[in-house]
C-alpha positions in Angstrom: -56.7 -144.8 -32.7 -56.8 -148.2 -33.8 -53.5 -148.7 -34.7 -52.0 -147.3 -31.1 -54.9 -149.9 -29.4 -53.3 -152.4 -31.7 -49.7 -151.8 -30.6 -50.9 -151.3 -27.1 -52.4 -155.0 -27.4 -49.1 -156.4 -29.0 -47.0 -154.9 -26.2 -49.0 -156.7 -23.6 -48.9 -159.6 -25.2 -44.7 -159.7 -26.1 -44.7 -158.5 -22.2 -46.4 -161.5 -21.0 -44.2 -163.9 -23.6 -41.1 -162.5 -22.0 -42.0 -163.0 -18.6 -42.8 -166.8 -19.0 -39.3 -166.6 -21.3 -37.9 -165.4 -18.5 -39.3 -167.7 -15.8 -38.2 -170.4 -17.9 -34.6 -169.6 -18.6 -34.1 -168.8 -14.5 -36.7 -171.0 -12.8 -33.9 -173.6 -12.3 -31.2 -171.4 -10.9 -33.5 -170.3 -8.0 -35.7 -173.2 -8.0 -33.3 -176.3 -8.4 -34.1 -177.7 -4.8 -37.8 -178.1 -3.2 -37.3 -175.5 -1.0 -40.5 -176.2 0.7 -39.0 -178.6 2.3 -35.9 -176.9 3.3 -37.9 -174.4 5.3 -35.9 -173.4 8.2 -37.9 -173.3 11.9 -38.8 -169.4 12.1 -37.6 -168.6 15.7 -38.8 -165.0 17.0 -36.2 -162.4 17.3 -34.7 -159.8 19.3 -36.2 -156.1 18.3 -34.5 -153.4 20.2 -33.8 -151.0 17.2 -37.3 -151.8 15.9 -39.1 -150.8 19.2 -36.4 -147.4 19.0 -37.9 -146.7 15.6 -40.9 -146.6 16.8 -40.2 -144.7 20.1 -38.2 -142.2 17.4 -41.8 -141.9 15.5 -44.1 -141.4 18.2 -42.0 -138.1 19.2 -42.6 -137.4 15.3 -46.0 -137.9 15.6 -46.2 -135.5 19.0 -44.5 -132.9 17.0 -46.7 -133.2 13.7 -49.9 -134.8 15.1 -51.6 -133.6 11.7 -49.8 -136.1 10.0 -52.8 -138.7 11.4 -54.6 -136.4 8.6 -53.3 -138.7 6.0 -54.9 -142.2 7.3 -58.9 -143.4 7.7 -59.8 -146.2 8.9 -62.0 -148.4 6.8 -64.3 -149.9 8.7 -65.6 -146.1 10.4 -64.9 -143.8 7.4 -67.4 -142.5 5.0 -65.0 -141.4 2.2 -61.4 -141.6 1.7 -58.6 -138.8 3.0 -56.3 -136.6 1.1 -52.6 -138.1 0.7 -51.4 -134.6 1.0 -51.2 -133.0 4.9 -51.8 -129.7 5.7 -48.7 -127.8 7.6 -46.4 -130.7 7.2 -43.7 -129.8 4.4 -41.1 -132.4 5.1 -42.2 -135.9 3.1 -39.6 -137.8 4.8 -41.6 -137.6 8.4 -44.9 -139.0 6.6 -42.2 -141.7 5.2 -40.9 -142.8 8.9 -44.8 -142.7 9.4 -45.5 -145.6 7.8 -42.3 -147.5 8.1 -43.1 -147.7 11.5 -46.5 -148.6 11.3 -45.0 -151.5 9.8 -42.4 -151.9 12.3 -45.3 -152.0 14.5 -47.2 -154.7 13.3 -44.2 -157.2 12.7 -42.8 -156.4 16.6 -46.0 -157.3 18.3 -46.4 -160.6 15.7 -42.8 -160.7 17.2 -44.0 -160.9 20.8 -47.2 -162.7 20.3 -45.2 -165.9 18.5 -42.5 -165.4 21.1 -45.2 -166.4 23.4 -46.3 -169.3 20.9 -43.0 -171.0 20.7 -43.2 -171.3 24.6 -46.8 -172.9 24.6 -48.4 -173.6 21.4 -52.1 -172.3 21.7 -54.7 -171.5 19.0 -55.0 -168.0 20.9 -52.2 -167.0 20.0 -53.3 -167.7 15.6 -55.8 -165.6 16.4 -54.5 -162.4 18.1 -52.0 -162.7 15.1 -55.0 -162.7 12.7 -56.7 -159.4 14.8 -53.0 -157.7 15.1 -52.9 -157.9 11.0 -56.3 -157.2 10.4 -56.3 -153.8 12.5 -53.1 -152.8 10.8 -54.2 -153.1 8.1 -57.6 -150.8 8.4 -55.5 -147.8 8.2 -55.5 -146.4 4.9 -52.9 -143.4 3.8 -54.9 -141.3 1.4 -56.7 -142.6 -1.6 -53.9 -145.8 -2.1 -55.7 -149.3 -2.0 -51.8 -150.2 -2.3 -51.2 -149.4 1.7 -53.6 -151.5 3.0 -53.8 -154.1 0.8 -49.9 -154.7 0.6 -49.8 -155.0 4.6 -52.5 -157.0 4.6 -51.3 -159.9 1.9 -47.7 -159.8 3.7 -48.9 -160.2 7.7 -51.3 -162.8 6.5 -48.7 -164.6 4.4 -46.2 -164.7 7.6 -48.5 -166.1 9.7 -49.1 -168.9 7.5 -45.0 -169.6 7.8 -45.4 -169.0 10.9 -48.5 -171.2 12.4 -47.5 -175.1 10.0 -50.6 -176.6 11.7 -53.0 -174.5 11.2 -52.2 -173.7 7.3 -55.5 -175.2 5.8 -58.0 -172.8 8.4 -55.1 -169.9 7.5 -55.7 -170.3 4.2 -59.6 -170.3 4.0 -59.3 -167.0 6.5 -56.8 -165.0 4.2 -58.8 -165.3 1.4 -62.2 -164.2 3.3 -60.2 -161.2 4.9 -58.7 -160.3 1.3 -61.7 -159.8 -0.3 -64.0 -158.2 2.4 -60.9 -155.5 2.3 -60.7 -155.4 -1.2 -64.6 -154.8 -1.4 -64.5 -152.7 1.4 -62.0 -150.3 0.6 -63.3 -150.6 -4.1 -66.4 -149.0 -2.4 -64.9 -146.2 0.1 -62.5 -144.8 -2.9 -65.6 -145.1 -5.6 -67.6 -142.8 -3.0 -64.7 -140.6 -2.3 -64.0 -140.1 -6.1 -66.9 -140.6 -7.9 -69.0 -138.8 -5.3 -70.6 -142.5 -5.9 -72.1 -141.7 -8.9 -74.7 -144.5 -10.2 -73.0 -147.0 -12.5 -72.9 -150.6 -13.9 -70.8 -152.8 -12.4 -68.9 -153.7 -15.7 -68.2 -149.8 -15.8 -67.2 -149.7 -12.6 -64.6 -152.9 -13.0 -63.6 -151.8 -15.8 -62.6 -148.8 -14.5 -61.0 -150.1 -11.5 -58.8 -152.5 -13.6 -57.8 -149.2 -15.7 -56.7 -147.4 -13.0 -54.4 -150.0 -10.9 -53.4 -152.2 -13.8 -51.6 -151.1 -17.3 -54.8 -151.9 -19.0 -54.9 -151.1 -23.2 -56.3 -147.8 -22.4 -53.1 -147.3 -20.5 -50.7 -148.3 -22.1 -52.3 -147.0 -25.5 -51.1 -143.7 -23.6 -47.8 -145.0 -23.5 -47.5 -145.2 -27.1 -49.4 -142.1 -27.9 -46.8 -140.5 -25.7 -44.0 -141.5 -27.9 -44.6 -138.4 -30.0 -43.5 -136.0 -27.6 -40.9 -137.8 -25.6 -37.4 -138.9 -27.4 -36.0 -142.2 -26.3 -32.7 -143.4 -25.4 -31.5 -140.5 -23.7 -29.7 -142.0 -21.1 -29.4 -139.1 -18.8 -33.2 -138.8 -19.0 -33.5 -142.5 -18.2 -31.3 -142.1 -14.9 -33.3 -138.8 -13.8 -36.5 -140.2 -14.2 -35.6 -143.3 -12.6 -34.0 -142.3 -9.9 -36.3 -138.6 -9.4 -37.7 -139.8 -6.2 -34.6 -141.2 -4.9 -33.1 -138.7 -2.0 -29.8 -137.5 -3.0 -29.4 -139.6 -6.1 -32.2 -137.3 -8.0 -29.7 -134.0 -8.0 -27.3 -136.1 -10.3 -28.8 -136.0 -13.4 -29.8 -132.7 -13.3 -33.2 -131.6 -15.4 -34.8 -133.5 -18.3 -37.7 -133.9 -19.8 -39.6 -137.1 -17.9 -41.1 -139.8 -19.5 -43.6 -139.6 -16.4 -44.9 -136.1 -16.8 -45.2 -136.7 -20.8 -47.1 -139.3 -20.1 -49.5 -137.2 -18.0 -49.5 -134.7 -20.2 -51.3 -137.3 -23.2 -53.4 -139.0 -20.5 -55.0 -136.2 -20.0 -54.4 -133.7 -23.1 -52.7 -130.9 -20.7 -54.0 -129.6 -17.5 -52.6 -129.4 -14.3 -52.9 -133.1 -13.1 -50.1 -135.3 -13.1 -51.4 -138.4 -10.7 -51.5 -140.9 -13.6 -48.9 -144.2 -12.7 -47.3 -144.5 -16.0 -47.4 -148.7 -16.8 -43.9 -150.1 -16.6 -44.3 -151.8 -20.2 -45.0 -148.1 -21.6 -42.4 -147.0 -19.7 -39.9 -149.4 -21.4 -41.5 -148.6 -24.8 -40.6 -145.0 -24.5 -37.3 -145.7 -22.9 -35.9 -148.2 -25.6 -38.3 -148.8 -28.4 -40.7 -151.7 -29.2 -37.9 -154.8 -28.9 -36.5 -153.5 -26.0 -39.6 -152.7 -24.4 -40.2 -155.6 -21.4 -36.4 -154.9 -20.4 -37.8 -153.5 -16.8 -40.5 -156.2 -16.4 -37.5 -158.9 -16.8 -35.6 -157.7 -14.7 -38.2 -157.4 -11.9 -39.4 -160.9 -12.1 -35.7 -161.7 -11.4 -35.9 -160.1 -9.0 -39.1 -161.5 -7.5 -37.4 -165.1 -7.5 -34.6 -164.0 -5.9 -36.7 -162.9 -3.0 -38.9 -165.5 -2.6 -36.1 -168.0 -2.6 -34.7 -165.8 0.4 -38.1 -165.8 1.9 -38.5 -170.0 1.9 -34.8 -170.1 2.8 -35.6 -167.2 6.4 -35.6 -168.6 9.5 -36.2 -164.5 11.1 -39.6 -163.6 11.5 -38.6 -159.8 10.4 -36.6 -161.0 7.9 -39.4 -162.9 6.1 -41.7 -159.8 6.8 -39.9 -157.5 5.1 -38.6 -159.7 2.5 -42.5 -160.4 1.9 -43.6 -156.5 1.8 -40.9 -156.1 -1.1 -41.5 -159.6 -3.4 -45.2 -158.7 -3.4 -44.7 -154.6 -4.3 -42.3 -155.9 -7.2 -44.7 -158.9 -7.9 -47.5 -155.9 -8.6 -45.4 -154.5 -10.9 -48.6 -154.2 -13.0 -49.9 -151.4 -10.8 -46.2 -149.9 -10.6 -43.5 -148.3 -12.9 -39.5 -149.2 -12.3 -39.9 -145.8 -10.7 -42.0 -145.9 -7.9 -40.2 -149.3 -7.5 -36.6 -148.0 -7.3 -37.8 -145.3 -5.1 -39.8 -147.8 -2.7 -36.1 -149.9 -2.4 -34.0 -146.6 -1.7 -36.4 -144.6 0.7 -38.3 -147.0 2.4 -37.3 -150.9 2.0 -33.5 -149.9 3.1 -34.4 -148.4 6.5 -35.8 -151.7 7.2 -32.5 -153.4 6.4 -30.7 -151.4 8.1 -33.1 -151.8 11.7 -32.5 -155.9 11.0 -29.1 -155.1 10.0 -28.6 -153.5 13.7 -31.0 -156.6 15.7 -28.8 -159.0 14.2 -25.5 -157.3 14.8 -26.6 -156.3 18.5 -27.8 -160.3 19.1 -24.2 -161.9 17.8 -22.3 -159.6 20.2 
């Protein structure tokens, strides 16, 4: 037990020496000019396919209304809702579900800074602020993730978005963040602990186990390693891509890294809800050396974007660029899994909706 704990410790630690490696060897390639003061005036921008999106998803909606099952909203609910809905079979509607709700927020920041540009006006800061802070009180099932995600990336917009205001901005984001971080710890400790009585180191401690790869976690990870081979490349690729439409019927069936994981975390059973950490997932993939492969590659990745972001001059495109910097920035609290299958099923559709605005405004 002591020696996995000791591994797990040393992988966290090479992880986080590779990262600044990393950072170091790239910073100059993405960060050779002071982009801050290269920002490009964000202008607001026309949203036809955006607003059909969303006109495509209330007739979803009218045709599965139980789909609403999946959401509560924080500041009336009592305990959390299943993720899972009752009569609806076909993920991919719960999937345009909350693309649009996205959709939804950045079209009406659309409108609102629309107005803006045409006569600056504090009002117009803070019916951003509300039109953020509403969107983001819908939860989908037990997942801090969807609120808090939405939450950091309509905030962070509207800091690009309102120059003069940045300092009041700032001192607001930061309230807002932690009232919905506190608010929404406390509904998922009722709804899953029943809220049973506990210290608050217990209860941190916990919390930091369950959305981070803590030791405990990634102690798993290793322990794992005696039932799962590595470098099998076609069980690489299938796990990888096994949440990807299409993609996953390529590989055809092998033993995941993902359910063997589950299967240690909690010494059998039926349960298989446990995010595998994405520094165990490169341990059981390639080996100890080999290990942070993944993590390098996403914070790579993470530069690239947020050079794209302070090089925007779109409102939706530094939105959506936002949304997918920060849910590879978390990688912590993620797997290259559940990140490769975020970019194919759900970043995409937004590029293809700018994709279409932009082609429909040149012509």
């Amino acid at each position: 037990m002591e020696h996995t704990q000791f591994l797990a410790v040393n992988l966290m630690v090479y992880e986080m020496i590779i990262m600044f490696i990393i950072f170091a060897l790239f910073h100059k390639k993405f960060y050779k000019e002071n982009l801050a003061k290269r920002e490009r005036k964000i202008t607001s921008n026309s949203n036809i396919f955006g607003w059909v999106f969303i006109a495509l998803s209330l007739i979803i909606l009218y045709l599965n209304p139980t789909i609403l099952t999946r959401y509560s909203f924080v500041w009336l609910a009592s305990e959390l809702k299943s993720k899972d809905v009752e009569g609806v079979s076909v993920s991919f509607f719960l999937t345009i579900i909350q693309l649009s709700h996205l959709i939804l927020t950045v079209s009406i920041l659309n409108i609102i800074y629309r107005f803006y540009e045409k006569k600056p006006h504090f009002i117009f800061v803070i019916l951003s602020i509300f039109v953020v802070a509403i969107s983001s009180s819908f939860i989908v099932g037990t997942s801090r993730f969807s609120i808090i995600l939405p939450l950091v990336t309509g905030l962070y917009t509207i800091l690009k978005l309102y120059k003069p205001y940045r300092k009041l901005l700032g001192f607001l984001s930061i309230a807002l963040s932690f009232i919905f971080i506190a608010v929404s710890t406390s509904l998922k400790r009722k709804t899953i602990t029943g809220d049973v009585g506990s210290s608050t180191f217990e209860n941190l401690n916990t919390d930091l186990q369950l959305y981070f790869s803590g030791v405990a976690n990634v102690a798993h990870s290793v322990n794992t390693r005696l039932i799962y081979e590595p470098f099998n490349v076609m069980a690489i690729l299938s796990d990888l891509f096994r949440s990807v439409i299409y993609l996953n019927s390529l590989f055809g069936q092998h033993v995941s890294a993902l359910m063997q994981y589950n299967v240690s975390f909690y010494g059998g059973g039926p349960s298989r809800d446990q995010i595998l950490p994405m520094i165990g997932q490169g341990y059981l993939y390639f080996g100890f050396i080999l290990a942070p492969i993944l993590t390098a590659l996403t914070i790579i990745i993470v530069m690239y974007l947020d050079k794209k972001i302070m090089k925007s001059s779109s409102l939706f495109t530094i939105y959506i660029i936002t949304y997918l910097c920060l849910k590879f920035a978390l990688f912590n609290m993620a797997n290259a899994t559940i990140q490769i299958s975020f970019f194919t099923n759900f970043f995409l559709i937004l590029l293809i909706i700018e994709w279409l605005n932009k082609t429909i405004k040149t012509r």
